[in-house]
mmCIF file of the N, C-alpha and C atoms, coordinates in Angstrom:
data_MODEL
# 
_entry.id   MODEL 
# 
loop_
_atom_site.group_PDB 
_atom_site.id 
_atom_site.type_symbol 
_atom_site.label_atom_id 
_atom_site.label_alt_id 
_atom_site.label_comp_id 
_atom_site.label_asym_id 
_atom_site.label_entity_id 
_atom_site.label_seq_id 
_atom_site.pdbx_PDB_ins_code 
_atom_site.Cartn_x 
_atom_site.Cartn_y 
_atom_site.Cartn_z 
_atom_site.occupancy 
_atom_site.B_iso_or_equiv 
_atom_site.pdbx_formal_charge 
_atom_site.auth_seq_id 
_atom_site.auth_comp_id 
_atom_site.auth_asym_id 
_atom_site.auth_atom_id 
_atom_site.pdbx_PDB_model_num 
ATOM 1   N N  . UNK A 1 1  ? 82.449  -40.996 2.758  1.00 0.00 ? 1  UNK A N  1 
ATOM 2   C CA . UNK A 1 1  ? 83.748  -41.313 3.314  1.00 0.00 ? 1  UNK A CA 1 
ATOM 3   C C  . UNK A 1 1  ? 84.838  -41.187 2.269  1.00 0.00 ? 1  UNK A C  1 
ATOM 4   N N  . UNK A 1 2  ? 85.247  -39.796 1.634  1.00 0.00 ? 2  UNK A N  1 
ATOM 5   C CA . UNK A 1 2  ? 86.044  -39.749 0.460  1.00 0.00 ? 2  UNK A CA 1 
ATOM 6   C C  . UNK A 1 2  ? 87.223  -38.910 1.528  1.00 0.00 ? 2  UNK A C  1 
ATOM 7   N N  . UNK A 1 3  ? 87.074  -38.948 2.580  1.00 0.00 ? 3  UNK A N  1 
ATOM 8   C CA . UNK A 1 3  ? 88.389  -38.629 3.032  1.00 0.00 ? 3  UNK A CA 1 
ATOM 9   C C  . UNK A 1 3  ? 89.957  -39.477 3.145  1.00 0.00 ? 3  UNK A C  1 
ATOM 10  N N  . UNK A 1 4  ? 90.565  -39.182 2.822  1.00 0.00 ? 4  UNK A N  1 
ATOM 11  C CA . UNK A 1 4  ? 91.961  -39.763 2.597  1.00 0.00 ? 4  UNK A CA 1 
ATOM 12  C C  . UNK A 1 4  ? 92.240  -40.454 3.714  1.00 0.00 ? 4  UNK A C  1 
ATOM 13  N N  . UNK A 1 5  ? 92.241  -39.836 4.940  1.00 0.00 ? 5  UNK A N  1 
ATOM 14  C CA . UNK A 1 5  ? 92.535  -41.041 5.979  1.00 0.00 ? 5  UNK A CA 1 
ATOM 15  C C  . UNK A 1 5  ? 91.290  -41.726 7.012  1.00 0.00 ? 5  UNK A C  1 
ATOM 16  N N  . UNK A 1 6  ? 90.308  -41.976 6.034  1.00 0.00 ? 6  UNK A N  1 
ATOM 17  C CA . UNK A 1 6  ? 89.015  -42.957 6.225  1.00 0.00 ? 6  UNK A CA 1 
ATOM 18  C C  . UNK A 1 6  ? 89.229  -44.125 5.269  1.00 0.00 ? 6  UNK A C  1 
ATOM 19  N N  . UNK A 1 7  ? 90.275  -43.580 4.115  1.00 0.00 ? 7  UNK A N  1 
ATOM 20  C CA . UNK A 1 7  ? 90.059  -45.155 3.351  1.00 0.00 ? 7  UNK A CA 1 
ATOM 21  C C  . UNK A 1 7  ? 91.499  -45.635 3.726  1.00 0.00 ? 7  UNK A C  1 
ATOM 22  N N  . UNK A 1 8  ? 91.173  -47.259 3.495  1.00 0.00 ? 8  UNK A N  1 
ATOM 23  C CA . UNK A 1 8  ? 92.067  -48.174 3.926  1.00 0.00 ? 8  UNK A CA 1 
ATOM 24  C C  . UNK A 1 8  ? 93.713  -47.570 3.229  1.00 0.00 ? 8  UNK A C  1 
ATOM 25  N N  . UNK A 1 9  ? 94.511  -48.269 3.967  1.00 0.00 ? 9  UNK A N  1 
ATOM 26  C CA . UNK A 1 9  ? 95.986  -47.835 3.459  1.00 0.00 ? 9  UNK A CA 1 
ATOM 27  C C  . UNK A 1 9  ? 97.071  -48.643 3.738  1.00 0.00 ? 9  UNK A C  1 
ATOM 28  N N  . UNK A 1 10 ? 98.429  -48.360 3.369  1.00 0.00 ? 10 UNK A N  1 
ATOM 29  C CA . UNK A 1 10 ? 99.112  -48.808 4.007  1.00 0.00 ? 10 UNK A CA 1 
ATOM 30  C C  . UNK A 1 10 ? 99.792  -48.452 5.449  1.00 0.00 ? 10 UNK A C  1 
ATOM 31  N N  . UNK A 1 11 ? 99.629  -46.999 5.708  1.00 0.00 ? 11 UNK A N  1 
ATOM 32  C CA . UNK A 1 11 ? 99.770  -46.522 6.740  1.00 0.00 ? 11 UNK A CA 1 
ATOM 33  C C  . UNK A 1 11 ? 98.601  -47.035 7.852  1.00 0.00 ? 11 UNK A C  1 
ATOM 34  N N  . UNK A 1 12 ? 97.208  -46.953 7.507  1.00 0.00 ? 12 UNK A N  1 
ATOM 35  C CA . UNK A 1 12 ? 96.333  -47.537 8.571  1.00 0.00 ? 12 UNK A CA 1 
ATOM 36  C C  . UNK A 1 12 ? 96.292  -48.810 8.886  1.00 0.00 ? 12 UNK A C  1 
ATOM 37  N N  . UNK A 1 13 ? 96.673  -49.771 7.892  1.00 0.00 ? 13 UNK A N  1 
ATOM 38  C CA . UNK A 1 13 ? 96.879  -51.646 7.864  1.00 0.00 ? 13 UNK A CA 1 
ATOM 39  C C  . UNK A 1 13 ? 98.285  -51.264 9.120  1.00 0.00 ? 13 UNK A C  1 
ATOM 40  N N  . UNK A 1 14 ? 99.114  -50.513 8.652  1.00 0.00 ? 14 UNK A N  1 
ATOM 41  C CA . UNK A 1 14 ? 100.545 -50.534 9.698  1.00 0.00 ? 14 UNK A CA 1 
ATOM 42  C C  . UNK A 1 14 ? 99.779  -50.441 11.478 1.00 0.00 ? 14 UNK A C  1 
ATOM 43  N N  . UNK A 1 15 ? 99.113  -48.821 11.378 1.00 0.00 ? 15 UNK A N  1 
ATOM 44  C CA . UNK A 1 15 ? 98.740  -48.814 12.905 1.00 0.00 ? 15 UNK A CA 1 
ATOM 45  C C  . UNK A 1 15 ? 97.907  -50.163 13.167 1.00 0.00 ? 15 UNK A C  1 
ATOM 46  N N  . UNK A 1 16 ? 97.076  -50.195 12.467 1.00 0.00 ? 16 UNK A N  1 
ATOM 47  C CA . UNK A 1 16 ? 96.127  -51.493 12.997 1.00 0.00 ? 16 UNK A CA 1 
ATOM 48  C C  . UNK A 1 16 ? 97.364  -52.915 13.604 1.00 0.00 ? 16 UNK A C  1 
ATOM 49  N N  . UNK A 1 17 ? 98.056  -52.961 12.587 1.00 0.00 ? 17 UNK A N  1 
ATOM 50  C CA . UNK A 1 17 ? 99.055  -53.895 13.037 1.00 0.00 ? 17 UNK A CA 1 
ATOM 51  C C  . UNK A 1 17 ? 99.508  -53.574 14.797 1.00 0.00 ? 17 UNK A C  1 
ATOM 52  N N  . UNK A 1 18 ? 100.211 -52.468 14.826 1.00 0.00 ? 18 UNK A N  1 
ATOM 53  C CA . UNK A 1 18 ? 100.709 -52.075 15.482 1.00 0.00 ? 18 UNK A CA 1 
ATOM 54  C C  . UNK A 1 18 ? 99.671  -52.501 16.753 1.00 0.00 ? 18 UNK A C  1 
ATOM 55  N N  . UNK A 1 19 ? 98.382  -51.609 16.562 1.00 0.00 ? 19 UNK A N  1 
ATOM 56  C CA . UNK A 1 19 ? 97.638  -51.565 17.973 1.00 0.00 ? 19 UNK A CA 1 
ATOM 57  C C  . UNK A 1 19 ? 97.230  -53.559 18.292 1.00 0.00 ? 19 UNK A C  1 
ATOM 58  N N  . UNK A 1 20 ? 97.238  -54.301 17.150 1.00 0.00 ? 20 UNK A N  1 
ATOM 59  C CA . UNK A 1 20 ? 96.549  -55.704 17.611 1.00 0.00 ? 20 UNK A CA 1 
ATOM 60  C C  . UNK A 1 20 ? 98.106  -56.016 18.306 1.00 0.00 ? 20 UNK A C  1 
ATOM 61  N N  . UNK A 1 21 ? 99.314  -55.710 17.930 1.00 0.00 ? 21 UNK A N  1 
ATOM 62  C CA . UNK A 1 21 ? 100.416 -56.528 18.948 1.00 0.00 ? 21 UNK A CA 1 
ATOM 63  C C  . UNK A 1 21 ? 101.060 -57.665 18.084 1.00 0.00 ? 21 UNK A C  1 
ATOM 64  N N  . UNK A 1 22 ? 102.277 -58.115 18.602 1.00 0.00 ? 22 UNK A N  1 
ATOM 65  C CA . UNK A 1 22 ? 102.724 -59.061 18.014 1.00 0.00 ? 22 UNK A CA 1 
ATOM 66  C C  . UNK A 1 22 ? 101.731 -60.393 18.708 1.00 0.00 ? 22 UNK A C  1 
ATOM 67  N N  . UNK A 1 23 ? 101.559 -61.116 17.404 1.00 0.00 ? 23 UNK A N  1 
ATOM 68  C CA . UNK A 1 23 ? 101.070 -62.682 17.748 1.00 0.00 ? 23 UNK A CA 1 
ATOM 69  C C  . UNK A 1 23 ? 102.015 -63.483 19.233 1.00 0.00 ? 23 UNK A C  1 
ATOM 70  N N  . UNK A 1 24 ? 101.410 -63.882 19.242 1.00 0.00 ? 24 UNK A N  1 
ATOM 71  C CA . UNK A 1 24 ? 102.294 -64.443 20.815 1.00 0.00 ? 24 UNK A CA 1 
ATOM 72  C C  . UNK A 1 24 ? 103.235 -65.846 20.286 1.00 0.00 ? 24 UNK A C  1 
ATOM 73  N N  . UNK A 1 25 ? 103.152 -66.449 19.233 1.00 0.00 ? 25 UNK A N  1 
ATOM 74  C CA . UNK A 1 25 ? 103.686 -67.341 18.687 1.00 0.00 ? 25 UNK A CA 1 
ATOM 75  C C  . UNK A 1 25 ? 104.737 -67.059 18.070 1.00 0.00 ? 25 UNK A C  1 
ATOM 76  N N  . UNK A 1 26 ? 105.020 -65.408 17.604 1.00 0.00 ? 26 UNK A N  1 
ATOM 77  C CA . UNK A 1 26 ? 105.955 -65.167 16.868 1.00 0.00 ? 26 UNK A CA 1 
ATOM 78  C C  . UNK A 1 26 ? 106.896 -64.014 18.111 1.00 0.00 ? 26 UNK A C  1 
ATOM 79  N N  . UNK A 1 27 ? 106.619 -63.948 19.578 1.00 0.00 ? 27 UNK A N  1 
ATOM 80  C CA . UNK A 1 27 ? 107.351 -63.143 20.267 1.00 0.00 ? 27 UNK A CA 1 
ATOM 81  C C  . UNK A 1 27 ? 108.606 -64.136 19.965 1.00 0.00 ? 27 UNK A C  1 
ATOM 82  N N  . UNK A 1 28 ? 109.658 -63.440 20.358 1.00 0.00 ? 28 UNK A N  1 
ATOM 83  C CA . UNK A 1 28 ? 111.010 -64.172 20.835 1.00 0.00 ? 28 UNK A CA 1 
ATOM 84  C C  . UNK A 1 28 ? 110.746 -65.101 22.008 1.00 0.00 ? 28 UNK A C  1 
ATOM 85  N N  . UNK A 1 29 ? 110.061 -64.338 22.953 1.00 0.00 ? 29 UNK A N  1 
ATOM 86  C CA . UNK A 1 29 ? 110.043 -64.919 24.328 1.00 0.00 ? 29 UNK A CA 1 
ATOM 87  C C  . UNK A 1 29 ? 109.239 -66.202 24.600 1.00 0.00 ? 29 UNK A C  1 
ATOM 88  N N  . UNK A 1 30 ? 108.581 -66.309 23.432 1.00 0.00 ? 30 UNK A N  1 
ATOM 89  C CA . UNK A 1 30 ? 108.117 -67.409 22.960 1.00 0.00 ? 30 UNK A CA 1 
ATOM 90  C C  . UNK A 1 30 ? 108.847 -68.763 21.994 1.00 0.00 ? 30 UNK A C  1 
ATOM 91  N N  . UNK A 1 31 ? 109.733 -68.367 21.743 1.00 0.00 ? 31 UNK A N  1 
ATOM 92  C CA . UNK A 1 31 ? 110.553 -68.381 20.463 1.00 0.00 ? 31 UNK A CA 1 
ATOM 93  C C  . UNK A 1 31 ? 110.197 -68.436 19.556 1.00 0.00 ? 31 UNK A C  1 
ATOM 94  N N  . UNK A 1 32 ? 109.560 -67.290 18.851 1.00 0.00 ? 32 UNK A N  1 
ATOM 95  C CA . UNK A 1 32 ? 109.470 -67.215 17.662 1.00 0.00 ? 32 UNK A CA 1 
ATOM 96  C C  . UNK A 1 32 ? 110.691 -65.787 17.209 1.00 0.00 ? 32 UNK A C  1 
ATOM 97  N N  . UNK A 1 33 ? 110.389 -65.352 16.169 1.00 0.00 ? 33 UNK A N  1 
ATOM 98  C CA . UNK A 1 33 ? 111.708 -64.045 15.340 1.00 0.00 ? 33 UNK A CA 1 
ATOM 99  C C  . UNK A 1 33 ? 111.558 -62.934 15.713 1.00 0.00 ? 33 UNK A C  1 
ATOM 100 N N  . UNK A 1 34 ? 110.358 -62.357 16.166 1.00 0.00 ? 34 UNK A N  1 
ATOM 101 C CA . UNK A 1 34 ? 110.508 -61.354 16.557 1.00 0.00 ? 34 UNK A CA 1 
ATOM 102 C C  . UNK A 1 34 ? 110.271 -60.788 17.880 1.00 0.00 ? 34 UNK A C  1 
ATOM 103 N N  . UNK A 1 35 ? 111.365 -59.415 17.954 1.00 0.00 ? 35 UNK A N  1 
ATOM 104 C CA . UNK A 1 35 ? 111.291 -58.873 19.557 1.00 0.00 ? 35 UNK A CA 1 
ATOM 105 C C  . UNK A 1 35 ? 110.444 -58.208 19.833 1.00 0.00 ? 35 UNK A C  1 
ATOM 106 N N  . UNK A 1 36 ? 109.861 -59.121 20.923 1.00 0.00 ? 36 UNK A N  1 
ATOM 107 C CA . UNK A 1 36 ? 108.697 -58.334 22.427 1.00 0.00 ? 36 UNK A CA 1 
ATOM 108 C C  . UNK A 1 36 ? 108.491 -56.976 22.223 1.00 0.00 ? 36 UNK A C  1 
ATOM 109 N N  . UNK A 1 37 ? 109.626 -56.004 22.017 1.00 0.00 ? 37 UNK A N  1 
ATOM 110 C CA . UNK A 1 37 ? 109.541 -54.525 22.206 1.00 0.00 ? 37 UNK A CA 1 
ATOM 111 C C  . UNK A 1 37 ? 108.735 -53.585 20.956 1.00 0.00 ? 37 UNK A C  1 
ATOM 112 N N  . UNK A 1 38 ? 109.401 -54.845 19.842 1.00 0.00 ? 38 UNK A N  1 
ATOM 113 C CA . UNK A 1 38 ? 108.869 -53.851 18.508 1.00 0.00 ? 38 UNK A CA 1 
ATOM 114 C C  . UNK A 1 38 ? 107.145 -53.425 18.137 1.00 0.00 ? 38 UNK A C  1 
ATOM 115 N N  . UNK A 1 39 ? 106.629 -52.542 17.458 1.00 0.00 ? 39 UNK A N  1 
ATOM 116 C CA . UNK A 1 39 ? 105.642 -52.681 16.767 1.00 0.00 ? 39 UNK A CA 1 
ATOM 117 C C  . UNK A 1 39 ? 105.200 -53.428 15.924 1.00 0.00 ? 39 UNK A C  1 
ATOM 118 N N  . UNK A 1 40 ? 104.635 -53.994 15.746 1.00 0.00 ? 40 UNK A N  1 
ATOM 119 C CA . UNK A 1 40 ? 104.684 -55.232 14.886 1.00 0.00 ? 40 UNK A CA 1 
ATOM 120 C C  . UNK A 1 40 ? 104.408 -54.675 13.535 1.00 0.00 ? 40 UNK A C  1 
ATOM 121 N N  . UNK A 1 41 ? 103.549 -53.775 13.228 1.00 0.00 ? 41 UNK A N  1 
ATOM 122 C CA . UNK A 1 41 ? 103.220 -53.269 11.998 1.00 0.00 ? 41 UNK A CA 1 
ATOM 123 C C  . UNK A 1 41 ? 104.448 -52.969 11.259 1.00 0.00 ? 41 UNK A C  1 
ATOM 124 N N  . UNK A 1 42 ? 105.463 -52.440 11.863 1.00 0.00 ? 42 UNK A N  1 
ATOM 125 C CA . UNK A 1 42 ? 106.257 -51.892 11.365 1.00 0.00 ? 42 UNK A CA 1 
ATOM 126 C C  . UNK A 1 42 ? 107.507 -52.555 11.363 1.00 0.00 ? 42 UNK A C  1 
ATOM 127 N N  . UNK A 1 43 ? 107.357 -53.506 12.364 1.00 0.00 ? 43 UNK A N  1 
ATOM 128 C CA . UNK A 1 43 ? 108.443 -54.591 11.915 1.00 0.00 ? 43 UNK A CA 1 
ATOM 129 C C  . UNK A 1 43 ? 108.275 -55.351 10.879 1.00 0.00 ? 43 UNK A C  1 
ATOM 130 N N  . UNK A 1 44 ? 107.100 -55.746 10.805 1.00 0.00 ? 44 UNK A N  1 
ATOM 131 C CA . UNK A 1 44 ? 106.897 -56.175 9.557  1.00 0.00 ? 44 UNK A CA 1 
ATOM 132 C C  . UNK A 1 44 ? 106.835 -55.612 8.265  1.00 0.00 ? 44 UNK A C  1 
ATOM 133 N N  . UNK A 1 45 ? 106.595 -54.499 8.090  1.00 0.00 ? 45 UNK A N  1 
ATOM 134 C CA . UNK A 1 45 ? 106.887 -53.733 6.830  1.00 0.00 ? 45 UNK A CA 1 
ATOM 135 C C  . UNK A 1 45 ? 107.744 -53.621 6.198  1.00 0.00 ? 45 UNK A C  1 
ATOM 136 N N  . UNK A 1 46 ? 108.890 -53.371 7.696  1.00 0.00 ? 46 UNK A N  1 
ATOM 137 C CA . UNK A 1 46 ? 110.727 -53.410 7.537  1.00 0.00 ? 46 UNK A CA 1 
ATOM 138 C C  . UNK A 1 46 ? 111.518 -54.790 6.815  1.00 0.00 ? 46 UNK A C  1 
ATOM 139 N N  . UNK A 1 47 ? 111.157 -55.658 7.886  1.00 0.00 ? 47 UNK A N  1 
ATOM 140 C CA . UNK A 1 47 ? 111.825 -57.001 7.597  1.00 0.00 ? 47 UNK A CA 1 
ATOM 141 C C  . UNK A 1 47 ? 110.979 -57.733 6.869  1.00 0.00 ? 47 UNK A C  1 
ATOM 142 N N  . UNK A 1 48 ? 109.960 -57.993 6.085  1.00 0.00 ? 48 UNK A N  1 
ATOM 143 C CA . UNK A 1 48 ? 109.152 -58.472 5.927  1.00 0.00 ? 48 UNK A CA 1 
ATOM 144 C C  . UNK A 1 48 ? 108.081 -58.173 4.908  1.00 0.00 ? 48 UNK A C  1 
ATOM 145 N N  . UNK A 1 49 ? 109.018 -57.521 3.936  1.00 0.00 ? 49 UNK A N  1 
ATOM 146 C CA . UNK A 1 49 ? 107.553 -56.577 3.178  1.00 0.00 ? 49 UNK A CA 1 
ATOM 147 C C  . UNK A 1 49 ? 106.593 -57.019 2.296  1.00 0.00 ? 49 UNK A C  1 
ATOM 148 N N  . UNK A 1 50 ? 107.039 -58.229 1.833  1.00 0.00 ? 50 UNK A N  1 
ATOM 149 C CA . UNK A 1 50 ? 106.476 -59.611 1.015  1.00 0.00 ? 50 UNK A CA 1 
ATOM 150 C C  . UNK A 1 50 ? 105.083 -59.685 1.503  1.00 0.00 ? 50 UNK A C  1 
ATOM 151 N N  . UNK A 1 51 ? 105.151 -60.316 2.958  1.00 0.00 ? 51 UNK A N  1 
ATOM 152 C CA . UNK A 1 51 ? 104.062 -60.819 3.221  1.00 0.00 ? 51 UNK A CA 1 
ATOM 153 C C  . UNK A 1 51 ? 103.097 -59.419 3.980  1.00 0.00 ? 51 UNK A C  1 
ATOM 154 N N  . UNK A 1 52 ? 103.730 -58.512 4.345  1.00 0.00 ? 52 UNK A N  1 
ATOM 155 C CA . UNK A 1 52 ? 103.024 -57.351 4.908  1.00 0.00 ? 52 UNK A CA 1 
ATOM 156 C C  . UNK A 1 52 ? 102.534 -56.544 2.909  1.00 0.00 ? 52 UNK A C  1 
ATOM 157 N N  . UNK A 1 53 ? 102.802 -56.901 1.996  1.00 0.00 ? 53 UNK A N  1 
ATOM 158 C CA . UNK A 1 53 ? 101.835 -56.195 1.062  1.00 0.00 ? 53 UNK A CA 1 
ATOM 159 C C  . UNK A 1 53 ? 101.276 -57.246 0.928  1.00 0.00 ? 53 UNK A C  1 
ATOM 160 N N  . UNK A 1 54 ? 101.081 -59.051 0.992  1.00 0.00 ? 54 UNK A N  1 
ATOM 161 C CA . UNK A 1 54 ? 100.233 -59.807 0.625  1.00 0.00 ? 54 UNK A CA 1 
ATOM 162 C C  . UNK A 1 54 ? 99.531  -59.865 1.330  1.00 0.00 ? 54 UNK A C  1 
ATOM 163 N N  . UNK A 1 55 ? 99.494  -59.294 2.919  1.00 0.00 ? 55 UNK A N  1 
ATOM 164 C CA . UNK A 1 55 ? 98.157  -59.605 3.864  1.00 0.00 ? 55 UNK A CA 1 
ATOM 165 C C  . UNK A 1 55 ? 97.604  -57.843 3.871  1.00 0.00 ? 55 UNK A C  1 
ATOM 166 N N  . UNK A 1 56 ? 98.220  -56.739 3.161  1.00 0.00 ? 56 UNK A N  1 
ATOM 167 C CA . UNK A 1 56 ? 96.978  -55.271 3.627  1.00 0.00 ? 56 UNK A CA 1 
ATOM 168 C C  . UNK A 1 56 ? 96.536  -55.766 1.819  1.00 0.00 ? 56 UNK A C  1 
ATOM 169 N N  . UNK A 1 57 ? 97.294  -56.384 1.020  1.00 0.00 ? 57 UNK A N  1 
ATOM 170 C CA . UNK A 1 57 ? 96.027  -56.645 -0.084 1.00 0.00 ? 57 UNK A CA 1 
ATOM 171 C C  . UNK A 1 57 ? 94.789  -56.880 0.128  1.00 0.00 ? 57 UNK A C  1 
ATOM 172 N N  . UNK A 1 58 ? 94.723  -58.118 0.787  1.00 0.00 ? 58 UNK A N  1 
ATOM 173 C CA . UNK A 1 58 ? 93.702  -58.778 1.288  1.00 0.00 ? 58 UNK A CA 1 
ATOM 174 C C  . UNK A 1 58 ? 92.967  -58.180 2.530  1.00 0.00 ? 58 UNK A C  1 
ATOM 175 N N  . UNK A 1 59 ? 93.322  -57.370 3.258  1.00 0.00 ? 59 UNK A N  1 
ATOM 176 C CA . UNK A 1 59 ? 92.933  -56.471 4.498  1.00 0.00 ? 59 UNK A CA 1 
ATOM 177 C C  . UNK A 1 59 ? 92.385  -55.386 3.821  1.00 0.00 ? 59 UNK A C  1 
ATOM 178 N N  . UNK A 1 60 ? 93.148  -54.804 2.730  1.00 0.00 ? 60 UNK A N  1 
ATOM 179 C CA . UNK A 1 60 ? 92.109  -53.502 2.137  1.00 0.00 ? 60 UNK A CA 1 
ATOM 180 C C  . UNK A 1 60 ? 91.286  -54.163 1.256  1.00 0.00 ? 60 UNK A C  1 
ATOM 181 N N  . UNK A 1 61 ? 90.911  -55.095 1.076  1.00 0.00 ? 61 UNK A N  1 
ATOM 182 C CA . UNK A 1 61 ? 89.467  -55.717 0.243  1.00 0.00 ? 61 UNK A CA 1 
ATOM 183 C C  . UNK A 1 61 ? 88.729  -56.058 1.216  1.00 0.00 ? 61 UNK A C  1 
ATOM 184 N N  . UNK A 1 62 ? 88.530  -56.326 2.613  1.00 0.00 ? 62 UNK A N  1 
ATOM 185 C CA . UNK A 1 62 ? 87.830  -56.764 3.649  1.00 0.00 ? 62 UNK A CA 1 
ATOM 186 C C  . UNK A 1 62 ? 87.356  -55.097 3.675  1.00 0.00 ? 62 UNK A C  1 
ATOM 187 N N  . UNK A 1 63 ? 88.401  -54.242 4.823  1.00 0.00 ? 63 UNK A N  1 
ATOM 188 C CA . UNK A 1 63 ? 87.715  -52.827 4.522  1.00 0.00 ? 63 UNK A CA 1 
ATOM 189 C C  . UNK A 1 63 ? 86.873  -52.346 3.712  1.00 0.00 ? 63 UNK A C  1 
ATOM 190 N N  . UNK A 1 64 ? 87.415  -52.309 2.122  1.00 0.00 ? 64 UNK A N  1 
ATOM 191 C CA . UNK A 1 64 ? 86.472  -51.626 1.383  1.00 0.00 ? 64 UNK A CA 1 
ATOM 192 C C  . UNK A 1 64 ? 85.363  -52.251 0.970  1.00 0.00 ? 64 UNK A C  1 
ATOM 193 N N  . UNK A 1 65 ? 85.216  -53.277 1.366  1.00 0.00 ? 65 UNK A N  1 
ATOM 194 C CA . UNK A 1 65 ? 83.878  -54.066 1.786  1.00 0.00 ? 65 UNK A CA 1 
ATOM 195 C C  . UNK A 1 65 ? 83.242  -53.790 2.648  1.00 0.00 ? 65 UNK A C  1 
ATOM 196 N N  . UNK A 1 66 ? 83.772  -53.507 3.700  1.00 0.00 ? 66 UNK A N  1 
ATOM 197 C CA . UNK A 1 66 ? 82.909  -53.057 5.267  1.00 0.00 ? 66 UNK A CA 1 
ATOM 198 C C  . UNK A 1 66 ? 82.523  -51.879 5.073  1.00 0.00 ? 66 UNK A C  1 
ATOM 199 N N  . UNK A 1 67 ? 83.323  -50.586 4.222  1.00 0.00 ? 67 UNK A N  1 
ATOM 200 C CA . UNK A 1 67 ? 83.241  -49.138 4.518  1.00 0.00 ? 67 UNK A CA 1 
ATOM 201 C C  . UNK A 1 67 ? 82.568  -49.006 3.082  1.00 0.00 ? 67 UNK A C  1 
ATOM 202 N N  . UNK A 1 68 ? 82.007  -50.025 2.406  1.00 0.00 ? 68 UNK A N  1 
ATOM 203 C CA . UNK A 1 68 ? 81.588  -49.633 0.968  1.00 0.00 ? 68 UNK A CA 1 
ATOM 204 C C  . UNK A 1 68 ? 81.634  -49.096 0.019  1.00 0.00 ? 68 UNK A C  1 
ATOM 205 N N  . UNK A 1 69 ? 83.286  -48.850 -0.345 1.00 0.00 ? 69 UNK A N  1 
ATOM 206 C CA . UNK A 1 69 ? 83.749  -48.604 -1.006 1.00 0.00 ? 69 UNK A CA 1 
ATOM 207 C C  . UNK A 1 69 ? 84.019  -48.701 -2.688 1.00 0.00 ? 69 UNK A C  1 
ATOM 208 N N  . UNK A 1 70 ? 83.357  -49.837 -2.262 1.00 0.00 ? 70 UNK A N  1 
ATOM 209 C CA . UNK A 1 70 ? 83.629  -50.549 -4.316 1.00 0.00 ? 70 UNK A CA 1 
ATOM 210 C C  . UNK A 1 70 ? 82.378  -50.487 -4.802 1.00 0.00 ? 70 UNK A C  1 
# 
């Protein structure tokens, strides 16, 4: 698995974001900050980039654990 888009990333942590959805605690319509419509991956990358590189840190060490990487 030495292909480039088999190992973890920041682009694949984004889709993954994207496809799980915003948390339902943090919709607006819920009241939480962010809007219903957005991607979440990528809202968070945008507004948020702090904690979106402190959680694919920790998301690409789970991966390259699973895909056996290290």
């Amino acid at each position: 698995m030495n292909r480039k888009e088999d190992r973890p990333s920041k682009i694949a942590y984004e889709r993954h974001l994207n496809q799980e959805g915003i948390p339902s605690e943090l919709k607006k319509s819920n009241g939480g900050i962010i809007p219903d419509y957005v991607k979440y991956g990528t809202w968070l990358r945008v507004n948020n980039p702090t904690v979106f590189e402190a959680d694919y840190a920790a998301w690409k060490k789970i991966m390259r654990v699973a895909l056996n990487l290290d």
